[in-house]
C-alpha positions, 0 to 999 in steps of 0.5 A: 748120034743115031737112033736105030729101030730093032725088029725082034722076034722071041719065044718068051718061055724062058722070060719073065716078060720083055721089061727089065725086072729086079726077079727074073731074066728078061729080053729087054736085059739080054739085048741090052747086054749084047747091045753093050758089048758090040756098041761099047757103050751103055745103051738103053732101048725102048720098046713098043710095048711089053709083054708079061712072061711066056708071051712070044712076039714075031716083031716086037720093034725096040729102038737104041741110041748109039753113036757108034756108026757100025753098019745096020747089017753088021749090027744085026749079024753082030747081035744075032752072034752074040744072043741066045736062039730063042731071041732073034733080030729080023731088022736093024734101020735108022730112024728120026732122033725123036722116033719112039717104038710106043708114042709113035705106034698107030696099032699093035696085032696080037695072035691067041692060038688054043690047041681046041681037041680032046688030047694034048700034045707035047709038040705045041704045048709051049705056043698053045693053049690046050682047051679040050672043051667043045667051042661054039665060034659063032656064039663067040664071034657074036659076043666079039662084036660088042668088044669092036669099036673105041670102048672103056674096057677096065673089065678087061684091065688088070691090077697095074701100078700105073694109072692110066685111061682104060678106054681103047680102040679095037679095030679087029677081033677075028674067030677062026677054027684051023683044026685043031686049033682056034685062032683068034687076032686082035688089033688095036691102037694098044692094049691094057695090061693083060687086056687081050688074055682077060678078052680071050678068057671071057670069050672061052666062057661064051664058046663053052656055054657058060655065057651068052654073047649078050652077057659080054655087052654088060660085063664091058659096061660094068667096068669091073674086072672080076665080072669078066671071064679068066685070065688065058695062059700066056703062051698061047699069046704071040705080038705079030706086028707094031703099025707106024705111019710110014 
């Protein structure tokens, strides 16, 4: 038996996120398909995280359990035959048995790109988000720093069917302007459910005027979700990378 770690990437438009769900087609279920026909077996992959509907990931890291000894460059070629173009494997590697993608990750990088310009454009529509008001990035990067550190960010968390501690540590929260676009990273040792959309949504309030940097700073102690700003749209959302030890 081997365990065999997947870097993939994926353009999530057409998915109903990355979990296999009883409404939708999802990525997890197209790789899982291709992964049965290769390997001949009924195989299951864990994932380093999810990501809601119309979310993109650059290397999302998913593992298999196989006892087939097909090489790790023929599985790759094999895999990236038989799904379709808008989901693509960059790595195929054998790792330890006890080797989990979520357990086993120290952070998760995630990019949140807004097309910030008074016109739309249809070329970018499907990774952006179209935000045509001014910004003002230097009242957001202040309200950013209040998000830094370990924090309880149930503000920032929405409704889930699973409990689960809402206190996290982000390490980075970086405002850049790339005209046209405002592109913002977060890192963290992991995210709650929709948490990085809810942060974006509320800083946009800042950048807009609606919010002083300051009001952040409550809206995080107050541990209530409807005092924080929208949720962004998914598309503008993209998982970059999944850090391991080693």
């Amino acid at each position: 038996m081997r365990n065999l770690a997947l870097t993939v990437s994926f353009d999530g438009t057409n998915y109903a996120g990355f979990q296999i769900q009883k409404n939708g087609k999802t990525v997890q279920e197209v790789l899982e398909a291709a992964l049965r026909k290769i390997l001949k077996e009924k195989v299951r992959i864990l994932a380093a995280g999810r990501t809601d509907a119309g979310v993109h990931a650059l290397a999302q890291v998913v593992t298999v359990k196989t006892s087939s000894e097909i090489p790790t460059e023929a599985l790759k070629r094999a895999l990236n035959s038989n799904i379709p173009p808008d989901i693509a494997v960059q790595q195929v590697k054998k790792v330890p048995l006890s080797f989990h993608p979520r357990y086993e990750a120290i952070s998760k990088r995630y990019r949140y790109t807004i097309r910030n310009h008074p016109s739309r454009s249809p070329f970018d529509r499907l990774y952006t988000t179209f935000y045509p008001y001014p910004l003002d990035l230097s009242a957001m990067r202040r309200a950013a720093r209040f998000l830094m550190g370990r924090r309880d960010y149930q503000s920032f968390q929405a409704k889930d069917k699973k409990r689960r501690s809402s206190t996290r540590h982000i390490r980075h929260l970086s405002i850049r302007k790339k005209s046209p676009y405002v592109v913002l990273e977060i890192e963290g040792d992991g995210f709650l459910y929709k948490m990085v959309r809810n942060i974006v949504g509320t800083l946009l309030e800042v950048g807009r005027g609606k919010w002083r940097p300051a009001d952040v700073k409550g809206i995080l102690s107050k541990k209530d979700r409807s005092l924080a700003g929208p949720t962004a749209p998914a598309r503008g959302l993209c998982l970059l990378s999944v850090r391991y030890l080693s």
